[in-house]
C-alpha positions as a Markdown table, in Angstrom:
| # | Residue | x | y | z |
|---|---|---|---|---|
| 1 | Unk | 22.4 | 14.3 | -0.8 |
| 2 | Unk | 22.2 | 10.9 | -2.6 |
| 3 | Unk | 19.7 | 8.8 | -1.5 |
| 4 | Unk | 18.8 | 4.8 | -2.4 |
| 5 | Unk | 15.1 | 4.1 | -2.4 |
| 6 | Unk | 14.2 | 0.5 | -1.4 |
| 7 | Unk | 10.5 | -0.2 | -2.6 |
| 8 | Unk | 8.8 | -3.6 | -1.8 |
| 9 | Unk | 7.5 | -4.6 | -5.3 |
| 10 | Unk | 5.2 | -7.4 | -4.7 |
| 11 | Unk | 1.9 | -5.1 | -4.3 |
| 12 | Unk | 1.3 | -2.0 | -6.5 |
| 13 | Unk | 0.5 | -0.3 | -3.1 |
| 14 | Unk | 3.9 | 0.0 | -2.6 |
| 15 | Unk | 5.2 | 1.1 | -5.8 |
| 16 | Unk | 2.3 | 3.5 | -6.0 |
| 17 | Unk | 3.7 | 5.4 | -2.5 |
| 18 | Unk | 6.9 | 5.7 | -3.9 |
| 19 | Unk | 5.8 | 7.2 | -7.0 |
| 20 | Unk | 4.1 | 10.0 | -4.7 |
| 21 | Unk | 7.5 | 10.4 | -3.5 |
| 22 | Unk | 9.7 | 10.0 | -6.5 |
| 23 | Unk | 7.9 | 12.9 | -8.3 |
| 24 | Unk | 8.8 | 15.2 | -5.1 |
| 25 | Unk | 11.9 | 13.9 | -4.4 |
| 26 | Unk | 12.5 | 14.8 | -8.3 |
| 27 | Unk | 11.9 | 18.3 | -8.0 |
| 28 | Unk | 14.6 | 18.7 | -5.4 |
| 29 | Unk | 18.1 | 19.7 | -7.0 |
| 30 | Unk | 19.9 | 18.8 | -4.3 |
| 31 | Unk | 18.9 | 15.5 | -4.6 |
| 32 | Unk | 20.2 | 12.2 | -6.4 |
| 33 | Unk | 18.1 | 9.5 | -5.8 |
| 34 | Unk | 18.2 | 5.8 | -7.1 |
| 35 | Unk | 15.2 | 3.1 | -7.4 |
| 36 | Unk | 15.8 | -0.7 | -6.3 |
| 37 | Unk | 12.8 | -2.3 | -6.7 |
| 38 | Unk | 12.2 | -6.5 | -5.4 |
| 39 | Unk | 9.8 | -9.1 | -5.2 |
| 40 | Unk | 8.5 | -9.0 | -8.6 |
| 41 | Unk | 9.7 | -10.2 | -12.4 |
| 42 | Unk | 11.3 | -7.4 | -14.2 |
| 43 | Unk | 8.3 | -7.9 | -16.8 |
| 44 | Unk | 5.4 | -7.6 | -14.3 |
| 45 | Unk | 6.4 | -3.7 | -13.7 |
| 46 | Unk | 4.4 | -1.2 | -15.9 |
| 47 | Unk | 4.1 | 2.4 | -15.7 |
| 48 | Unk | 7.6 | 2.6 | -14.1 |
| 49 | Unk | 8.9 | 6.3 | -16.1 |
| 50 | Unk | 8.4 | 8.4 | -13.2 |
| 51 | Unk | 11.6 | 6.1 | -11.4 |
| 52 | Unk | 14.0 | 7.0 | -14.5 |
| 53 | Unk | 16.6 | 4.1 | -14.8 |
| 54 | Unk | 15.2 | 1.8 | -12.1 |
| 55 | Unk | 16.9 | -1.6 | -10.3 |
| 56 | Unk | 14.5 | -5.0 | -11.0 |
| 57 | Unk | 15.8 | -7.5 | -8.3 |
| 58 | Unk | 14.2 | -10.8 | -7.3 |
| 59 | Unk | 14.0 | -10.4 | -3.5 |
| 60 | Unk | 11.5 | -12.1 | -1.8 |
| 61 | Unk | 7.5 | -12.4 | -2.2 |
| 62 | Unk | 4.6 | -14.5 | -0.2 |
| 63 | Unk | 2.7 | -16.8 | -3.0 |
| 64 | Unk | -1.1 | -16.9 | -3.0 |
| 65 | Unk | -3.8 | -19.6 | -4.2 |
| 66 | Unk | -7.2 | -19.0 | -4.0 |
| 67 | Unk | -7.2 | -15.4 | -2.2 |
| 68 | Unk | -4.7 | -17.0 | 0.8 |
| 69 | Unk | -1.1 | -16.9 | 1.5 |
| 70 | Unk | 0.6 | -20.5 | 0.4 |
| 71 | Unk | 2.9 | -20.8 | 3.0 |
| 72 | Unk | 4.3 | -24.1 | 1.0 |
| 73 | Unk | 4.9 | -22.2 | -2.2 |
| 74 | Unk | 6.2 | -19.2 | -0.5 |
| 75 | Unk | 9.2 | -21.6 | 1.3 |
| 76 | Unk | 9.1 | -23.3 | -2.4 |
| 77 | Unk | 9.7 | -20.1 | -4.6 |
| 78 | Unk | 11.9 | -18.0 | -2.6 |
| 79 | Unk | 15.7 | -18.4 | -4.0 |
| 80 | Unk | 17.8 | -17.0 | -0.5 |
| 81 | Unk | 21.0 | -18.2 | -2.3 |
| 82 | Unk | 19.8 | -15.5 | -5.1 |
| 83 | Unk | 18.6 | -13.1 | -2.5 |
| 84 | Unk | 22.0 | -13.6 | -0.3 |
| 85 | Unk | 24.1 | -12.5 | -3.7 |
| 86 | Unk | 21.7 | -9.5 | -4.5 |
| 87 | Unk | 23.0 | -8.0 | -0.7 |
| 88 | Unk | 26.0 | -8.6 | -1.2 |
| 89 | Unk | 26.2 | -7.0 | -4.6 |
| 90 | Unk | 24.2 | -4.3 | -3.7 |
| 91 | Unk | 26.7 | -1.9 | -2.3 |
| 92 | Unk | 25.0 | 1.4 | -0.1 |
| 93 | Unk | 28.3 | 3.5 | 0.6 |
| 94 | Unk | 28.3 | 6.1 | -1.5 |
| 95 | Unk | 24.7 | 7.3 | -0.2 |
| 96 | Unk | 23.9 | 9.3 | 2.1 |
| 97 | Unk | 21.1 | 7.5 | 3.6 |
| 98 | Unk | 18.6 | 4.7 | 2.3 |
| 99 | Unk | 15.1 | 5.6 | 2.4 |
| 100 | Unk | 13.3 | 1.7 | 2.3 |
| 101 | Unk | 9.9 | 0.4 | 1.9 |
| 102 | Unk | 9.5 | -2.8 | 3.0 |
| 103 | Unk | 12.6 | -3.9 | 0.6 |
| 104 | Unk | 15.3 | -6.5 | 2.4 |
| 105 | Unk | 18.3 | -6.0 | -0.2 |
| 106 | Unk | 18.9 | -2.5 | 0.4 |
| 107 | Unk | 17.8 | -2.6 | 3.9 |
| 108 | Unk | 20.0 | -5.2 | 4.5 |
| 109 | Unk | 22.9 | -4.2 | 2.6 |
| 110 | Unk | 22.5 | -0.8 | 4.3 |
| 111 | Unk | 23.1 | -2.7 | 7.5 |
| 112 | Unk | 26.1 | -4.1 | 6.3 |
| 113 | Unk | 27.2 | -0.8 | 5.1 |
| 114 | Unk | 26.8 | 0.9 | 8.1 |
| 115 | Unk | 24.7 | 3.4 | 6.2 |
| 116 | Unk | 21.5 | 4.7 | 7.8 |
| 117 | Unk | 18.1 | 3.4 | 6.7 |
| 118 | Unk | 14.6 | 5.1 | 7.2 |
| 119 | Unk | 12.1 | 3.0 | 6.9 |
| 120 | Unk | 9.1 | 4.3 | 5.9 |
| 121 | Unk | 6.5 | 1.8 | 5.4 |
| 122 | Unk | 3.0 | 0.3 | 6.5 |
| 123 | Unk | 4.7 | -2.4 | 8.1 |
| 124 | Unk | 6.8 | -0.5 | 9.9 |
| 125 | Unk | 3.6 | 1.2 | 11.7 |
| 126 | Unk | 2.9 | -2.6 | 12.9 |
| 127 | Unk | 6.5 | -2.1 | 15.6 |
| 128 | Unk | 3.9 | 0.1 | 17.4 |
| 129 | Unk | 1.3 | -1.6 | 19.3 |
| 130 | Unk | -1.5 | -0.2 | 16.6 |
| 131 | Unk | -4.4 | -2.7 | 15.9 |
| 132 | Unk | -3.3 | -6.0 | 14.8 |
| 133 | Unk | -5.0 | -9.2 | 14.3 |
| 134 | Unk | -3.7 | -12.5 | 13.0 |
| 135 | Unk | -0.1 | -12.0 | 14.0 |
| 136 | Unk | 1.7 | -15.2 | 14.8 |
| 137 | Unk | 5.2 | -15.4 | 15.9 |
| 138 | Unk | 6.4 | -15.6 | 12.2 |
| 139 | Unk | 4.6 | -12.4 | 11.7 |
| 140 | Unk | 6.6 | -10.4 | 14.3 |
| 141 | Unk | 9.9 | -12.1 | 13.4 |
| 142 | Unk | 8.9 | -10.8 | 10.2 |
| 143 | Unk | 8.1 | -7.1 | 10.6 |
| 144 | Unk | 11.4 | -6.9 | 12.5 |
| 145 | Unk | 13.4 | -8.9 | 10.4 |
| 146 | Unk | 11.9 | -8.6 | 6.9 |
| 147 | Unk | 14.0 | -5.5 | 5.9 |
| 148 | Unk | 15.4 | -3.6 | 9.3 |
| 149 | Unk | 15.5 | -0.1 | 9.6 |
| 150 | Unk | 17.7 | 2.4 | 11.9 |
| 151 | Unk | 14.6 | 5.0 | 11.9 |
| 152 | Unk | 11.3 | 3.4 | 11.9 |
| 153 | Unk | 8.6 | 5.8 | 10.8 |
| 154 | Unk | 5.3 | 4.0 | 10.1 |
| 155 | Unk | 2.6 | 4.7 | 7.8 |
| 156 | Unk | -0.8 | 4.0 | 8.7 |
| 157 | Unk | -4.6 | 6.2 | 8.9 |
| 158 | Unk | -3.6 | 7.3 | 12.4 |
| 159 | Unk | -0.9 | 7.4 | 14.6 |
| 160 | Unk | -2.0 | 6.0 | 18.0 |
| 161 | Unk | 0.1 | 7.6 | 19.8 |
| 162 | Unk | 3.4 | 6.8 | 17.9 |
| 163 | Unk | 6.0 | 7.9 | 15.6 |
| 164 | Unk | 3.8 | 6.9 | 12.5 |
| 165 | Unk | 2.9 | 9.2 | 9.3 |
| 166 | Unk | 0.0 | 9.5 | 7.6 |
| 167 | Unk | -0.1 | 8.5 | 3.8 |
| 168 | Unk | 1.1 | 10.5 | 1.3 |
| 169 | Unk | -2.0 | 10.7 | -1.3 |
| 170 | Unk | -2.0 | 12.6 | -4.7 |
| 171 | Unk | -4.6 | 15.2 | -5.0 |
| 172 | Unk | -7.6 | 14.3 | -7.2 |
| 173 | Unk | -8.4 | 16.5 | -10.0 |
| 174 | Unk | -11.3 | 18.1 | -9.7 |
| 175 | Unk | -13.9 | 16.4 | -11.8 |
| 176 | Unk | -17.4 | 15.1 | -11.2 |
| 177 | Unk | -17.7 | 10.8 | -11.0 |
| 178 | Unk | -20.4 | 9.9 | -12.9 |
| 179 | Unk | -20.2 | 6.5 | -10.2 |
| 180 | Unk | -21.8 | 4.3 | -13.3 |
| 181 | Unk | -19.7 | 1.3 | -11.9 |
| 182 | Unk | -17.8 | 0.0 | -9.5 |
| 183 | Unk | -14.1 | -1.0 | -9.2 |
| 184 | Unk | -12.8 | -3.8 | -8.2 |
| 185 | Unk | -9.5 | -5.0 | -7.8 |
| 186 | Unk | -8.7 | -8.1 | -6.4 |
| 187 | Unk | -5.3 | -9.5 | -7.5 |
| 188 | Unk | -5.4 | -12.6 | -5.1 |
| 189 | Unk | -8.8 | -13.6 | -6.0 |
| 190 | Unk | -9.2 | -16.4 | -8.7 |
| 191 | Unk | -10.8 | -15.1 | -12.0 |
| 192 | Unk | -13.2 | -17.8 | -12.0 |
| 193 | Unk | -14.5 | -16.9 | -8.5 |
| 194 | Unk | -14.8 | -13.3 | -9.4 |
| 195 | Unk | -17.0 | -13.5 | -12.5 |
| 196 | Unk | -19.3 | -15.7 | -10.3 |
| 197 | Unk | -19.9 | -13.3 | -8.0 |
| 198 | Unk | -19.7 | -10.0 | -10.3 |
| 199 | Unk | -22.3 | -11.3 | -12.8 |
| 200 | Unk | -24.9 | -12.3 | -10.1 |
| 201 | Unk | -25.7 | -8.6 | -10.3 |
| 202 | Unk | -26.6 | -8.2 | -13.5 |
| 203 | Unk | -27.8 | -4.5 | -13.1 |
| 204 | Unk | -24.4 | -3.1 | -11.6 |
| 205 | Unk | -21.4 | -2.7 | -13.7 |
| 206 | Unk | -17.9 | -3.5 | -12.5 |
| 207 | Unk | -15.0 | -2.6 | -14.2 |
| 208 | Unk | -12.3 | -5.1 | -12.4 |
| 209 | Unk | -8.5 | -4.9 | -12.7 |
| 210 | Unk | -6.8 | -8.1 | -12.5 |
| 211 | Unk | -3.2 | -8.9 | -13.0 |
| 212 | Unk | -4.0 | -12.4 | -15.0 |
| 213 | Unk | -5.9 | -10.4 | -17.8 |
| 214 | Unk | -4.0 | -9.7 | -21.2 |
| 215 | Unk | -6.2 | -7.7 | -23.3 |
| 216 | Unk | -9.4 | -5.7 | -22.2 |
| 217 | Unk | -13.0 | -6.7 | -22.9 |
| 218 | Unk | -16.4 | -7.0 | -21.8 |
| 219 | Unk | -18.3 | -9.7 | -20.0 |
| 220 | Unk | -22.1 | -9.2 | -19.3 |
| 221 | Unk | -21.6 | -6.7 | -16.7 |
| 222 | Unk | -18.1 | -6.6 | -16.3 |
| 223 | Unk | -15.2 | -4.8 | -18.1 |
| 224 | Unk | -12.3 | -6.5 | -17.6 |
| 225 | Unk | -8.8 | -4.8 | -17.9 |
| 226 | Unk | -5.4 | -5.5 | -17.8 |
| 227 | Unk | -3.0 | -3.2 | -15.2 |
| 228 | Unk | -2.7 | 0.4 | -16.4 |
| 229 | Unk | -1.7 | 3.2 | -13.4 |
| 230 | Unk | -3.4 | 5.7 | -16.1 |
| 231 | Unk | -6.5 | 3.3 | -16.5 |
| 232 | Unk | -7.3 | 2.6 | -12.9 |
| 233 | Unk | -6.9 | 6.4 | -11.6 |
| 234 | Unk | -9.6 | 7.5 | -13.6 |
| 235 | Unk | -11.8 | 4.3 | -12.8 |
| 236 | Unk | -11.3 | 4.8 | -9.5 |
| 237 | Unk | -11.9 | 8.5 | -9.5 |
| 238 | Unk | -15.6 | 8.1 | -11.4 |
| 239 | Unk | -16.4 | 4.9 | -9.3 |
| 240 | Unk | -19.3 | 4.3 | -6.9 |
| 241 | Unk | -17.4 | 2.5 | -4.5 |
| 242 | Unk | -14.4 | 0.3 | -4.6 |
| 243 | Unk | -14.3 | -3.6 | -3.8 |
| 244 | Unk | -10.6 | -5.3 | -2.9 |
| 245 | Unk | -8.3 | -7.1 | -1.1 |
| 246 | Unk | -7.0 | -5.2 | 1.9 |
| 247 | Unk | -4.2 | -3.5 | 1.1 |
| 248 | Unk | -3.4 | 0.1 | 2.4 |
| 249 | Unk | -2.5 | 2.4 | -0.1 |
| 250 | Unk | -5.3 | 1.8 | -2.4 |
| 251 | Unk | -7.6 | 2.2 | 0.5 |
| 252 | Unk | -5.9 | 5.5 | 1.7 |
| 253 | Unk | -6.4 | 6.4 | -1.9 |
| 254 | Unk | -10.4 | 5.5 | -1.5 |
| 255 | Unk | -10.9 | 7.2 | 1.2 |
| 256 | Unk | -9.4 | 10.5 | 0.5 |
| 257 | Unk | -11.8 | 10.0 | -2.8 |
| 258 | Unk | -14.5 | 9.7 | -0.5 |
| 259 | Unk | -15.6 | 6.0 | -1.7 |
| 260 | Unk | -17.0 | 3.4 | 0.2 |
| 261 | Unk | -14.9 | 0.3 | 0.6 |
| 262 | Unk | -16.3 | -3.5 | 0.7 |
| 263 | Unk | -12.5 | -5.1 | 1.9 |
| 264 | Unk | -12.1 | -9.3 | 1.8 |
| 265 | Unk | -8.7 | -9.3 | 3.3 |
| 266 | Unk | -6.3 | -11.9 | 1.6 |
| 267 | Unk | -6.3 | -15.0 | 4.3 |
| 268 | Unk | -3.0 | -15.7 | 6.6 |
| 269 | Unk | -2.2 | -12.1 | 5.9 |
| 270 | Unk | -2.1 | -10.4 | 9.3 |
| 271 | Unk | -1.4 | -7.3 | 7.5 |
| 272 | Unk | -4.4 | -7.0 | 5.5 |
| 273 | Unk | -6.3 | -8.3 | 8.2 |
| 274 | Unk | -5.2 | -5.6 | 10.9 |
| 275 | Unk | -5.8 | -3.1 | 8.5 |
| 276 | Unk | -9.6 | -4.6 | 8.3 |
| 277 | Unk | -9.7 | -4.4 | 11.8 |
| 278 | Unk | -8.5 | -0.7 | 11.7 |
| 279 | Unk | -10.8 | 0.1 | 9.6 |
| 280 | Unk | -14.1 | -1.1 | 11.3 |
| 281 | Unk | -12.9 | 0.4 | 14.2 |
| 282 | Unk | -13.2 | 3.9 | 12.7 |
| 283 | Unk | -16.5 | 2.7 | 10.6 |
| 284 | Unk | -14.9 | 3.3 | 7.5 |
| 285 | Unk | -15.3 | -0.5 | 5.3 |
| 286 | Unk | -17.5 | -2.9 | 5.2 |
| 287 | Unk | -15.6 | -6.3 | 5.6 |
| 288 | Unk | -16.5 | -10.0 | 4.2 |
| 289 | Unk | -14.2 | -12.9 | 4.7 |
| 290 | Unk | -14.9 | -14.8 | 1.4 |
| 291 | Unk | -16.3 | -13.1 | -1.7 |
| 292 | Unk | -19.8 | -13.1 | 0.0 |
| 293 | Unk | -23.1 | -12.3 | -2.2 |
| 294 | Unk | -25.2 | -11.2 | 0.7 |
| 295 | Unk | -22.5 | -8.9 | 1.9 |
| 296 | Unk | -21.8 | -7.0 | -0.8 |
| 297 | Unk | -25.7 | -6.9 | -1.5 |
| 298 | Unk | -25.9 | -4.6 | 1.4 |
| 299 | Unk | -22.9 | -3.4 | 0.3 |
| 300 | Unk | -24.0 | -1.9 | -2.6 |
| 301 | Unk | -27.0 | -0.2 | -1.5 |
| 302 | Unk | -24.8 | 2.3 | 1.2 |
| 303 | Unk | -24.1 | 5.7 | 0.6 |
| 304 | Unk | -20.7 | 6.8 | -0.4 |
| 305 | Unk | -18.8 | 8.4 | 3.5 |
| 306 | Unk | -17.3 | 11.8 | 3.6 |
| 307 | Unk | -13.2 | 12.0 | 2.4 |
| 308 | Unk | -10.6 | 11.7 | 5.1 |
| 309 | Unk | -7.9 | 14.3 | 3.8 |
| 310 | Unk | -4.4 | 13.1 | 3.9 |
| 311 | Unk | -1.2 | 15.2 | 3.0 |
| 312 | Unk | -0.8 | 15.1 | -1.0 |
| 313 | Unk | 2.6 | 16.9 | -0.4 |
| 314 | Unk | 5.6 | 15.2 | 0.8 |
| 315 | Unk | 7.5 | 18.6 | 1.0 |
| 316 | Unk | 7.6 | 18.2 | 4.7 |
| 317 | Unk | 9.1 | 15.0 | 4.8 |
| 318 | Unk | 11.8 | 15.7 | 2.3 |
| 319 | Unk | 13.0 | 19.0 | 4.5 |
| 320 | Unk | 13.2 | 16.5 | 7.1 |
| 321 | Unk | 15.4 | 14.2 | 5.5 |
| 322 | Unk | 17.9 | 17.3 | 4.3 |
| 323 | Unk | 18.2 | 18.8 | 8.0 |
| 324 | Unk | 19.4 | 15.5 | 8.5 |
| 325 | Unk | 18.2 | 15.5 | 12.9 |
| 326 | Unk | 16.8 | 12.0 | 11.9 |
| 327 | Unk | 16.2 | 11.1 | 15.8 |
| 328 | Unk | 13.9 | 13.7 | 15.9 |
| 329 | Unk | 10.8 | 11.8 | 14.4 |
| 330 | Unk | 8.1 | 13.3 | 16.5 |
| 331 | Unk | 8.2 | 17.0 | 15.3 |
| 332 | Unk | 7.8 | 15.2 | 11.7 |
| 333 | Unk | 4.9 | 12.9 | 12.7 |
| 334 | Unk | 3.4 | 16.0 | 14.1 |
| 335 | Unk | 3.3 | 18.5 | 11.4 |
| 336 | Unk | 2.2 | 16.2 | 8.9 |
| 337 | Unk | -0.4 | 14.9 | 11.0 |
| 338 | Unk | -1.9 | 18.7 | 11.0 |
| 339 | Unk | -2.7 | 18.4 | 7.3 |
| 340 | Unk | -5.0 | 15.5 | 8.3 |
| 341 | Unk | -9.0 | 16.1 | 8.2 |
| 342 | Unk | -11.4 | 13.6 | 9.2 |
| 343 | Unk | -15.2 | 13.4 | 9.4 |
| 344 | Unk | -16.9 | 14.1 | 12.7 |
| 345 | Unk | -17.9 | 10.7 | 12.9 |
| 346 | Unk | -14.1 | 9.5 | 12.5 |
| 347 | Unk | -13.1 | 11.8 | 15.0 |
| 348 | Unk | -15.7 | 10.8 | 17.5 |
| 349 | Unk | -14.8 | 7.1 | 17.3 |
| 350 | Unk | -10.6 | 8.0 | 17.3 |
| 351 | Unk | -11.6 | 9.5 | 20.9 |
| 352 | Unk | -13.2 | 6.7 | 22.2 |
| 353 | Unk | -10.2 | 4.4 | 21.1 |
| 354 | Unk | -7.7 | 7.2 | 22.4 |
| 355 | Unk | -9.7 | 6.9 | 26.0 |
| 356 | Unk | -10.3 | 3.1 | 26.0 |
């Protein structure tokens, strides 16, 4: 079977799925599988080996200022003469099938083709009537129209009801966090505005990622450091708790850690903010709108939660895809949400929501 993978490269969230999936999908002989990645400068991708000889294309991205979506610059940066060429370059008929993340060119192109596309994405969880707040018109027009799909197959912390799959989280080595600092990634968030809140507490050390630093160094209390997939997996794995923006993998990724989560969704981002909503509903963040001393004061003084368990293994999935009964979603969906384990207290609040 030869497959194109589509992966939405504007969030490392993304890229960091697919690179669950491209070390499975690797392992397969019967597979041949190419990587088309968009929405960010060939130059901004790092720790890309696992994806072999990879596609950089521009696609299309949403530009932030000042941790909120710039609608302006967003209208103002995206190049659909340049993004009209890439689909129509970008020719799908000698795969089997596209697998696509959130990606338009090869979703689109795909639908030109006539080849089929499984989308398996976060986004595509947000076709279901899950949680959702902040959605506008624009924001539905988007999830259906962004990068369409024949198969939709969600991905989100639960299913609702629907043909959604859990995430796909690599398993942690087994070591002991010494939980000396916290992490903090916040790729929206100004620099400026981060330090000021970071250094108010001089007696907790924060070792904050952020895509605008060059070299690593040390500031008072925080260690700043430039993006490294090696660096942040063990910071995150010896970390007391982990403060970001919203996004979903790295808070699947926390939470099967067991870490607690202080979330300030990126503003105008119904995404982020549904997944905030999610969340709360299953008591498992603590939420602040704007970076917020007081909040993450209390913050800070919580106790880490138990870890939700999500699959590690995307064997399943990829047996799926070679029986090739792609209609059949819900058998799928079903064994792969047996390999979930949540605390009791999750479980308890997922009934109340099931019978509400």
């Amino acid at each position: 079977m030869k497959i194109l993978y589509g992966v939405q490269g504007t969030g490392n969230g993304h890229i960091a799925r697919a690179r669950v999936m491209a070390k499975a999908l690797a392992r397969r002989s019967e597979l041949s599988v190419d990587f088309v990645f968009s929405g960010r400068q060939p130059q901004g991708y790092f720790d890309m080996d696992v994806f072999g000889q990879y596609e950089a294309l521009r696609g299309l991205t949403f530009s932030t200022r000042k941790g909120r979506v710039s609608q302006w610059q967003t209208l103002k940066q995206a190049n659909l003469v340049q993004l009209w060429r890439d689909i129509r370059q970008c020719d799908t008929t000698s795969y089997d099938v596209v697998l696509n993340d959130f990606e338009p060119i090869t979703a689109w192109a795909a639908k030109r083709d006539n080849t089929p596309c499984i989308s398996i994405s976060h986004q595509a969880s947000f076709a279901y009537p899950v949680p959702k707040q902040g959605d506008r018109f624009v924001d539905r027009l988007l999830t259906r129209f962004f990068a369409p799909g024949d198969i939709q197959l969600g991905v989100h912390w639960y299913h609702f009801g629907h043909t959604i799959m859990p995430p796909f989280i690599e398993e942690a080595l087994d070591v002991q966090p010494d939980e000396k600092h916290c992490l903090v990634y916040l790729p929206f968030e100004e620099v400026p505005a981060i330090t000021a809140l970071l250094s108010s507490q001089p007696d907790t050390a924060f070792q904050c990622f952020h895509p605008h630093i060059r070299d690593d160094h040390t500031s008072g209390n925080i260690h700043w450091c430039k993006p490294s997939k090696p660096r942040f997996q063990h910071a995150i794995k010896h970390c007391s708790g982990v403060i970001a923006n919203a996004g979903f993998e790295l808070s699947s990724e926390a939470l099967q850690l067991g870490k607690k989560l202080l979330l300030k969704p990126l503003a105008g981002q119904y995404e982020q903010l549904s997944n905030v909503l999610t969340l709360q509903q299953l008591d498992l963040c603590t939420s602040m709108q704007t970076l917020d001393l007081q909040t993450m004061q209390h913050w800070l003084q919580l106790p880490a939660p138990e870890p939700v368990t999500f699959p590690s293994n995307p064997d399943l999935f990829i047996d799926w895809l070679l029986n090739e009964e792609w209609e059949d979603t819900e058998q799928i969906c079903k064994a792969l949400w047996a390999q979930v384990n949540y605390p009791h207290s999750v479980k308890q609040r997922l009934l109340k929501l099931a019978t509400s």
